[in-house]
C-alpha positions as CSV (number, residue, x, y, z in Angstrom):
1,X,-15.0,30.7,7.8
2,X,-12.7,33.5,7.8
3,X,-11.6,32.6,11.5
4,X,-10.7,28.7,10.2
5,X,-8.9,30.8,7.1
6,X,-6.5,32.5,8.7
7,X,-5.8,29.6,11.2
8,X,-5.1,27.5,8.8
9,X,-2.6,30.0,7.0
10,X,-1.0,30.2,10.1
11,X,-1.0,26.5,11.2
12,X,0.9,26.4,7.5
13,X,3.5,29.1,8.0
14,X,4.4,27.8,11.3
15,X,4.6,24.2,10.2
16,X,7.0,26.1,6.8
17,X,9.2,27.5,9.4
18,X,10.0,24.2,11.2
19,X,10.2,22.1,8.5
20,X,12.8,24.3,6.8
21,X,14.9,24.9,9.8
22,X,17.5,22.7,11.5
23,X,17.2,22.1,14.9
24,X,20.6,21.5,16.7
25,X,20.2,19.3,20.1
26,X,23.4,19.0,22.3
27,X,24.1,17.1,25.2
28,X,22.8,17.3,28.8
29,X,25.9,18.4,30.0
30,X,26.5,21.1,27.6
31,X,22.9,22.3,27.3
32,X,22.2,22.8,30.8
33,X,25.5,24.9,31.3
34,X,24.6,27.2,28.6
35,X,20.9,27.5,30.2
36,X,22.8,28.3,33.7
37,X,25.1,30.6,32.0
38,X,22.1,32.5,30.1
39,X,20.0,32.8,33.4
40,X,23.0,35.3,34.8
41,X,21.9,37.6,31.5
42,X,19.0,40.5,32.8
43,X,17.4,42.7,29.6
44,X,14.4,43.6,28.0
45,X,12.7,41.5,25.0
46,X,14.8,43.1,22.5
47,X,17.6,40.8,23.5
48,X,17.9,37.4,22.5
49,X,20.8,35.1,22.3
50,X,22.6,33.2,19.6
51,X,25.5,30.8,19.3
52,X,29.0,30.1,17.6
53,X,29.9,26.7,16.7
54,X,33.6,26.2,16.0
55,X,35.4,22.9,14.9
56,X,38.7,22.9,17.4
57,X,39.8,19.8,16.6
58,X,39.2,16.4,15.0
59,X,36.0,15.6,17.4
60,X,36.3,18.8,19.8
61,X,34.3,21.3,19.5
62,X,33.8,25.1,21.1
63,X,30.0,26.5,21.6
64,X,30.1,30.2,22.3
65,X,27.1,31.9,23.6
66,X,26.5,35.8,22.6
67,X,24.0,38.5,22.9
68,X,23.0,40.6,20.5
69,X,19.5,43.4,19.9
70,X,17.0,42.1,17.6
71,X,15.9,45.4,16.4
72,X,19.2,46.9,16.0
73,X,21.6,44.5,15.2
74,X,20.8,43.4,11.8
75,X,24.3,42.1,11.0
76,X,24.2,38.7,12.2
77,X,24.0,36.3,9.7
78,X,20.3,34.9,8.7
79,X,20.0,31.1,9.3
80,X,17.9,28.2,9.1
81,X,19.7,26.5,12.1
82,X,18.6,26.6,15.8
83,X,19.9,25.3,19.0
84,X,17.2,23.9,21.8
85,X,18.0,25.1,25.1
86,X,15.2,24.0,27.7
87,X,12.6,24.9,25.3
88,X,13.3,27.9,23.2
89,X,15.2,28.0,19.9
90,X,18.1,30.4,19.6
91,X,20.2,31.2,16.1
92,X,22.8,28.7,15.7
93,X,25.4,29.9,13.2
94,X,29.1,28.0,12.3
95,X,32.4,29.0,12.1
96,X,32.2,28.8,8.4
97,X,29.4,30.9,8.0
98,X,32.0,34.1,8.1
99,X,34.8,32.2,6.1
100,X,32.6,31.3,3.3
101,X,29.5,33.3,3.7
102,X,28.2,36.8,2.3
103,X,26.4,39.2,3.6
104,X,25.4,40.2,0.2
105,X,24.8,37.3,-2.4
106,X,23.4,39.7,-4.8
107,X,26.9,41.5,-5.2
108,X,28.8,38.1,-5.4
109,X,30.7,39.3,-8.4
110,X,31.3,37.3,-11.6
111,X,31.7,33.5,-12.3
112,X,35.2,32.6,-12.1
113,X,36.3,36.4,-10.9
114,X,34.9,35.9,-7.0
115,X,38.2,35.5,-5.6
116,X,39.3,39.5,-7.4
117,X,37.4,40.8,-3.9
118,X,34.3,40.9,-4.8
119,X,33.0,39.0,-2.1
120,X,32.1,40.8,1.1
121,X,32.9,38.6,4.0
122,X,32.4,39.5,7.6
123,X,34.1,38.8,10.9
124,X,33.0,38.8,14.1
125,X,34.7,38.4,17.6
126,X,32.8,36.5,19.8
127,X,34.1,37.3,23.5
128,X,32.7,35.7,26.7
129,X,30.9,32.5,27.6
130,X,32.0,28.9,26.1
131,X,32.0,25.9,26.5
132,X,34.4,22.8,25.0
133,X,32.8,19.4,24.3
134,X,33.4,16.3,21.8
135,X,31.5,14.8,19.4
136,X,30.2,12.0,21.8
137,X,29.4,14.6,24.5
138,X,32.4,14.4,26.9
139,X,32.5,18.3,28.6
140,X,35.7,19.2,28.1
141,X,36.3,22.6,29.6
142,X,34.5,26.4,29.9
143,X,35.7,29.7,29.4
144,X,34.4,32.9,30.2
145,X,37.5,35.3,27.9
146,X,38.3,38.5,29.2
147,X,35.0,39.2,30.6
148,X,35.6,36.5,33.8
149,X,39.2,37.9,34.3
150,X,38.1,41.2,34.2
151,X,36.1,40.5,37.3
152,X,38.9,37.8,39.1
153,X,41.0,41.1,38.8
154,X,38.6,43.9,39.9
């Protein structure tokens, strides 16, 4: 009975989990370049990845894929949103996120008086891998920053 207990209760959380997180499912092109691009990365299981939408233009958008600890890095931004790459879910987090988003909700300020710097916001350079694609899925281009020149000039 105990057994069938705690299945249950974790049959439940998992299914809380899923339900309240978005999943984000990009197209072939674009999902199989990040998985290539990802299989270059060698480190231990305190590693993971996540990703950086950002609205370019109109119906162009720029996915940038990023590293960061799990046990140390506790900056990045919690989310309910997930991109599938082959079959693993990675944090998915949007350009907005940092224009818009706090760190600490709790110290938001007071109604009406946000704007008198209350409001911690955070900014983070993401550097590296991306990749360009529009709405519809046409790959537009890929970019590796200063990382790829630093090695086309070494």
């Amino acid at each position: 009975m105990i057994t069938f207990m705690l299945m249950l209760l974790c049959s439940i959380s998992v299914y809380s989990q899923e339900k309240d997180s978005i999943i984000y499912i990009f197209p072939d092109k674009v999902e199989t370049k990040l998985y290539d691009e990802m299989q270059k990365y060698t480190f231990n299981e305190k590693m993971s990845f996540e990703f950086y939408l950002k609205h370019i233009e109109k119906d162009t958008f720029q996915l940038f894929l990023s590293q960061y600890n799990q046990v140390l890095d506790n900056s990045w931004p919690y989310t309910n949103r997930f991109i599938l790459i082959n079959d693993k879910k990675y944090p998915l987090i949007f350009d907005y996120d940092f224009m818009f988003g706090t760190e600490k909700p709790n110290e938001a300020g007071e109604f009406g008086k946000r704007d008198d710097g209350f409001v911690l916001r955070t900014l983070r350079i993401y550097e590296g891998y991306s990749i360009k694609f529009t709405k519809t899925g046409r790959y537009v281009s890929e970019d590796w920053g200063i990382y790829r020149w630093k090695e086309e000039t070494e």
